[in-house]
C-alpha positions, 0 to 999 in steps of 0.5 A: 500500500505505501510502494502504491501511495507514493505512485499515486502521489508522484502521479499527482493523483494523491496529495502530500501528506493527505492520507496515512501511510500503509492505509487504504484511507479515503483519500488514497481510496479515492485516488485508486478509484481515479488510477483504475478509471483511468486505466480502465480498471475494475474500480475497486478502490482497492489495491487488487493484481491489476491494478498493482501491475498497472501502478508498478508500470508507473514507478519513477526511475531511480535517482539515487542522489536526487538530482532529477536526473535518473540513475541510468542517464546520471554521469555524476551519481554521488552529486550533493543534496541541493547541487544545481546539476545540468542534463547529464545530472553533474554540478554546475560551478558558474564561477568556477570556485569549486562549490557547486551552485545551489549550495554557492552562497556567493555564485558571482565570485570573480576567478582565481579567487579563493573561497570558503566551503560556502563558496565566499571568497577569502580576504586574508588581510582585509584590503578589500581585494580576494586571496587569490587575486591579491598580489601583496596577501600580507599588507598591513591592516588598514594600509590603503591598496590599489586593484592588486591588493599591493600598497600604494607608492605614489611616487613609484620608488618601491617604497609603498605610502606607510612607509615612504618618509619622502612620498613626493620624490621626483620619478626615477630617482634612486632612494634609501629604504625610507624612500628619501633621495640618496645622498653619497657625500652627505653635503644635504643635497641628494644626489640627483641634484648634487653637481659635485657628488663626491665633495669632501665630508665635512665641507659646507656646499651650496644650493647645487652641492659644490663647496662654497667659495671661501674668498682667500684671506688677505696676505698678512703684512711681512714678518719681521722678527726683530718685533717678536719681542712679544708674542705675535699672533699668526694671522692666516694660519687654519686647520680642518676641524679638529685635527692638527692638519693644515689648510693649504691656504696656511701656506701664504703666512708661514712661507712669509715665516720661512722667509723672515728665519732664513733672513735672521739666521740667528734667531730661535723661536717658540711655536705656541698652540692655543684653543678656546675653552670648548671641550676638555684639557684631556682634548684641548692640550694634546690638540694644541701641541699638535697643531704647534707641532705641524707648524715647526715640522712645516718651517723645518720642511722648508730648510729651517734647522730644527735646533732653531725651533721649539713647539709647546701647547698650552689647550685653553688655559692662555685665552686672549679673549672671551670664550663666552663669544663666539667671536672671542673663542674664535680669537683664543683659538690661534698660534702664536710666535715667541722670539727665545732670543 
């Protein structure tokens, strides 16, 4: 009675779940009366030989994975419950994500994207650009993208905008890790507008990066050691920055020095080193004798017999000015001559 029930209700001529399974009720009574008419039957309204037979010419062809799609034209038999399946009873997958549509909660998913077991895709970093598709998949949270899902570089130097301390550096120009324009020399113009890219360390440059063009000092009036009764102050004698080193233009004085010993031949004197009160004895006394020193081995260089010469420094504890101006450290900061005899 149930086989012959679910027969009449796939016939249509039994109504789902109008009658009770197993029982020739009334309705499936009625539903039987209907088959046998119609088959020309005896109407019994019973559920005789005849018209067993006759119901079971009727069954519905097997569908195993309930598909729609009858097991003997069904290529794909196993298909999931609620898959969408085309004639030959296989899944279809629109988008081409894997998960079959009908159970797809995001059947419009753009290729190549990665998705989850309902079909949604992925979004790893939340950029807003699908795993998959995204190019950069570990970009910072809240770091702005473009269409690759990769951070922004606004001035195309590889260094993305959340990183870039120099966002707005010229096309083409090469930078450091922190997207600044390199700069080789260190002269605080970057290279690609340094027109002297290899300036010395240290040297104060123009606009353009070249050394600035120190005017040279006026020539100092003659040395005449008859006068060096007292301490005479060289004029136009320099050093680079803490060092005992001495610039080229110190030559002019001391060639003039050279001259005025080879005129007296006679005379001895004392080289002095002094330097202003900035920075410690431990740095200032060794500094000065140094500097003392470079001036006598540069007199004895030039055929000034060394016995003629003596050179002692004496840091900062001799000033002749205020080392409380930059004017007056700039003073205290000098060599001086001494006539022994």
């Amino acid at each position: 009675v149930s086989q012959a029930q679910g027969i009449l209700e796939n016939l249509q001529l039994l109504a789902p779940n109008s009658y009770k399974s197993g029982e020739v009720d009334g309705p499936t009574t009625h539903a039987l009366l209907r088959f046998q008419q119609d088959h020309n039957l005896l109407p019994t309204g019973e559920v005789d030989w005849e018209t067993m037979t006759q119901l079971l010419s009727h069954r519905p062809p097997l569908d195993s994975d309930g598909d729609g799609v009858p097991d003997r034209r069904d290529k794909c038999p196993n298909t999931p419950h609620g898959a969408t399946v085309d004639e030959n009873g296989c899944p279809k997958d629109a988008d081409g994500d894997g998960v079959f549509d009908g159970l797809d909660k995001c059947p419009d998913t753009p290729r190549g994207a990665k998705v989850d077991n309902r079909g949604c895709p992925l979004d790893s970093d939340q950029d807003g650009v699908y795993d998959g598709l995204d190019r950069c998949p570990d970009t910072p949270r809240g770091v702005k993208v473009d269409e690759r899902g990769c951070p922004w570089d606004a001035d195309g130097d590889n260094v993305p905008d959340y990183l870039d301390k120099c966002p707005d550096t010229p096309r083409g120009v090469k930078v450091d890790s922190n997207g600044c324009p390199t700069d080789s020399d260190g002269d605080g113009v970057p290279d690609y507008l340094d027109k002297c890219p290899d300036t010395p360390r240290g040297v104060k440059v123009d606009a353009s990066g070249c050394p600035e063009q120190v005017a040279t000092p006026p020539a100092p009036p003659p040395l005449a050691l008859p006068e060096l009764k007292k301490h005479l102050v060289l004029e136009g004698v320099y050093f680079e920055t803490n060092s005992a080193k001495l610039k080229s233009e110190s030559t002019v004085t001391l060639d003039r020095l050279v001259k005025a010993l080879k005129e007296n031949p006679d005379a001895r004197i004392e080289v002095e080193g002094h330097t202003d009160s900035t920075g410690s004895a431990r740095i200032n006394d060794p500094l000065s004798r140094a500097r003392a020193k470079s001036v006598r081995d540069y007199l004895i260089s030039n055929e000034i017999d060394a016995s003629r010469l003596e050179a002692n420094g004496y840091g900062s504890t001799r000033p002749i000015a205020d080392n409380k101006t930059k004017a007056g450290r700039a003073e205290n900061r000098r060599v001086e001559l001494v006539r022994l005899h």
